[in-house]
C-alpha positions as CSV (number, residue, x, y, z in Angstrom):
1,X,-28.7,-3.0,-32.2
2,X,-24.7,-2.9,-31.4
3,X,-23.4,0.2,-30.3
4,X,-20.7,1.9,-32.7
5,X,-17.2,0.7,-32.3
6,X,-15.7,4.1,-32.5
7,X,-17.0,5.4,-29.0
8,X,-15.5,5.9,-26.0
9,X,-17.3,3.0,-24.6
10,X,-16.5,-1.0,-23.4
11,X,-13.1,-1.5,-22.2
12,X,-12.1,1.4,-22.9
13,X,-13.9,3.6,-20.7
14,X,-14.2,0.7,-18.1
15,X,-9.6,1.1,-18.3
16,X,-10.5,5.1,-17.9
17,X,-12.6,4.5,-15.0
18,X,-10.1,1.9,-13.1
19,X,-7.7,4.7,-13.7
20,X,-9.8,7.2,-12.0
21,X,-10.5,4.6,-9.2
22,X,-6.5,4.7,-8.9
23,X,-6.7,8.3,-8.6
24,X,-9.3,8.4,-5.7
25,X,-7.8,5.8,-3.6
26,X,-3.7,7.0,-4.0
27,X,-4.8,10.2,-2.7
28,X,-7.3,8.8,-0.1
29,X,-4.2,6.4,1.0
30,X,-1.8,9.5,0.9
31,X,-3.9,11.6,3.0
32,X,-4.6,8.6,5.3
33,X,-1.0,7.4,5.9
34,X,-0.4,11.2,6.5
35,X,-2.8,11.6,9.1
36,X,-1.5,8.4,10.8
37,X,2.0,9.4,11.4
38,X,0.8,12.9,12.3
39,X,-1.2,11.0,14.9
40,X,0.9,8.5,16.1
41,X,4.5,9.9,16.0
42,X,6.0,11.2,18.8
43,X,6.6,14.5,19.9
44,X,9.8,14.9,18.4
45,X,8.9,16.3,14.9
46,X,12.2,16.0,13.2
47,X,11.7,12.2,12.7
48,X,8.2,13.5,10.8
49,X,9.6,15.4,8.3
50,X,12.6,12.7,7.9
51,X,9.3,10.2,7.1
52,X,6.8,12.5,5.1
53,X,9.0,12.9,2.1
54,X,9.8,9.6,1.5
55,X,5.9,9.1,1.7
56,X,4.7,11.7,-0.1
57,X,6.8,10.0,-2.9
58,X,6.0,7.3,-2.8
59,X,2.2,8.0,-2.9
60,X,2.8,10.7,-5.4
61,X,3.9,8.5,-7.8
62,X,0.7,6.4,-8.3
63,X,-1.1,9.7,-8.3
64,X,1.4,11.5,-11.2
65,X,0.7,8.4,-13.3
66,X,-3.5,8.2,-12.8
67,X,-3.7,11.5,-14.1
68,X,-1.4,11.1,-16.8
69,X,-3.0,8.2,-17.9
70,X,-6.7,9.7,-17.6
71,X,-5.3,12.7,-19.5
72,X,-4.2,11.1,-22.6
73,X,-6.7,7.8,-23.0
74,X,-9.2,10.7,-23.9
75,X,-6.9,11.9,-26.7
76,X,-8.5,10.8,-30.0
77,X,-4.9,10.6,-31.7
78,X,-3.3,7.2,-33.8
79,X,-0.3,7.5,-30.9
80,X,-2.5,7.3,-28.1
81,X,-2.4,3.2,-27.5
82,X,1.0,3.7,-28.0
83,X,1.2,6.3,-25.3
84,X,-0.8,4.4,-23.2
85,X,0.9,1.3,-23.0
86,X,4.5,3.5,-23.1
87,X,3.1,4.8,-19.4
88,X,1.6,1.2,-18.4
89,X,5.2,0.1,-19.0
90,X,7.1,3.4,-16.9
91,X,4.9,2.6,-14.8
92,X,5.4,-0.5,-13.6
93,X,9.8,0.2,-13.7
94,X,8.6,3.3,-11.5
95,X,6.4,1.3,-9.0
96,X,9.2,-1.7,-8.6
97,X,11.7,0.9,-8.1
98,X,10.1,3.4,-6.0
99,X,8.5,0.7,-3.4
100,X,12.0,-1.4,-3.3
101,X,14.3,1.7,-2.4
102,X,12.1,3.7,-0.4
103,X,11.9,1.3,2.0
104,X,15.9,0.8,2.0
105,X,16.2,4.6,2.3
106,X,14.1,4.3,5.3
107,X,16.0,1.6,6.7
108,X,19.3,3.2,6.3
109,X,18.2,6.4,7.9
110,X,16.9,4.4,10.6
111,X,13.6,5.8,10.1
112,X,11.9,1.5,9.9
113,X,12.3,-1.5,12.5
114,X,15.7,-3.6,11.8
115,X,13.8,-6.5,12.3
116,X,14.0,-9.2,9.7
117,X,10.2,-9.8,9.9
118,X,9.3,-6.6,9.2
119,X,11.4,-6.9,5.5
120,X,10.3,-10.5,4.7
121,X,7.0,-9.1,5.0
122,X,7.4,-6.1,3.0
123,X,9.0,-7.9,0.1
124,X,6.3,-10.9,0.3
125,X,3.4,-7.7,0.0
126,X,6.0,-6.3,-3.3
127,X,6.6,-9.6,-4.9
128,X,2.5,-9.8,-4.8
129,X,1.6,-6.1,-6.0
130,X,4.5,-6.4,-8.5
131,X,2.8,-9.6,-10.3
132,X,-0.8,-8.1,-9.6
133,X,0.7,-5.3,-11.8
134,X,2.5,-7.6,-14.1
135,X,-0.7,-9.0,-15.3
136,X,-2.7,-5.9,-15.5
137,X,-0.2,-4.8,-17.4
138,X,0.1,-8.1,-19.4
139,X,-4.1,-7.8,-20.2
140,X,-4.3,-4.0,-21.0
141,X,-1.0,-4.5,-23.5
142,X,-2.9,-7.2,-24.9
143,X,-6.4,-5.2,-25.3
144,X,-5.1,-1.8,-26.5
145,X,-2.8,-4.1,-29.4
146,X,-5.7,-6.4,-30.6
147,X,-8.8,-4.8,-29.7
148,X,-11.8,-3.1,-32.7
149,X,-12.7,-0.6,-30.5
150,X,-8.9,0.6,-30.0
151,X,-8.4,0.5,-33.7
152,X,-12.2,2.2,-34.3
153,X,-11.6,4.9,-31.8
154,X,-8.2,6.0,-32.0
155,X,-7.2,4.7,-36.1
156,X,-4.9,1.8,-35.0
157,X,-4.3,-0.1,-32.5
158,X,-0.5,0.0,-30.4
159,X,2.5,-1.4,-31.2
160,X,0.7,-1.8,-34.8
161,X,3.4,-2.5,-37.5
162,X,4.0,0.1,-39.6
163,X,3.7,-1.1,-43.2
164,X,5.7,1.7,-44.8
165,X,8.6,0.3,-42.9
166,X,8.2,-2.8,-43.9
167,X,7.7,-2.9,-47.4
168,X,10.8,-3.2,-49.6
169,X,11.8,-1.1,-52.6
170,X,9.7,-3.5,-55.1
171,X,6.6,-3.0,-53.3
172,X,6.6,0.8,-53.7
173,X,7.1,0.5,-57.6
C-alpha cells in the first residue's frame, strides 16, 4: 500500500533534511574557521578583528538561508514552492556574490597573499561550488514545479500558471 501523497514525506522531507544538513555543517565550518585563525594568527589582534567580520559573513550567509529555508518548506501554504524556489534563487545571487567580493575585500585590505596562485585557486574552487549550486538549484526548481507530492501537500505546485490570468474575457462568460 502507497503512502498518501499529501505528507510531508519523499523528496520533500529528504530537500528539508539536506537543508538541515546545511545548517549543521555552515555553523560547524563557521566555528571551525574561527577557531583556526584564533589559533594560528599572530599576536597582533587587530589583523583578527580586520578578518573575523568578513568571515563571519560570509559563513552567516549560508546559515541565514538554511533556516529560512527549513522555516517555510514546513508551511502548508499554495505560495510555499513559490517561496522556496524564490530563496533557492537569492540564494545562489547571494552565494556568487558574497564568496567573489569577500575575497577582493580581503585582498584590498591586504588581509590575503598577493600571490596569483592563491586567486586562480580560489576562483577554480568558485567556478566549481557555483555549478554544484547551479544544478541543485536546476533539480529542486524542477521537482517543487512538476512534482504530485508538491502539488498534494501544499495545493499547487510553483511557478504554476495561474489560469485566471490567462483566460480571456470569452472564457469568463
Amino acid at each position: 500500500m502507497s503512502k498518501p501523497l499529501n505528507e510531508f514525506r519523499g523528496c520533500l522531507k529528504f530537500f528539508w533534511l539536506l537543508w538541515w544538513m546545511h545548517l549543521i555543517s555552515a555553523s560547524l565550518q563557521l566555528v571551525n574557521v574561527t577557531f583556526f585563525m584564533v589559533k594560528s594568527m599572530p599576536i597582533d589582534s587587530t589583523q583578527l578583528l580586520k578578518v573575523l567580520p568578513l568571515v563571519y559573513m560570509q559563513w552567516s550567509i549560508p546559515i541565514i538561508f538554511a533556516i529560512w529555508v527549513i522555516r517555510t518548506v514546513r508551511i502548508k501554504s499554495g505560495d510555499t514552492p513559490d517561496k522556496i524556489l524564490k530563496i533557492l534563487l537569492i540564494h545562489f545571487i547571494v552565494f556568487l556574490l558574497v564568496w567573489v567580493l569577500v575575497p577582493r575585500v580581503a585582498y584590498f585590505v591586504q588581509l590575503t597573499p598577493s600571490e596569483t596562485k592563491y586567486y586562480t585557486k580560489l576562483l577554480r574552487n568558485l567556478a566549481i561550488a557555483a555549478m554544484i549550486l547551479f544544478i541543485y538549484f536546476a533539480g529542486w526548481v524542477q521537482y517543487f514545479r512538476k512534482s504530485k507530492r508538491v502539488l498534494a501537500y501544499y495545493g499547487k505546485n510553483a511557478w504554476e500558471r495561474r489560469e485566471s490570468f490567462f483566460l480571456t474575457e470569452k472564457d469568463h462568460n
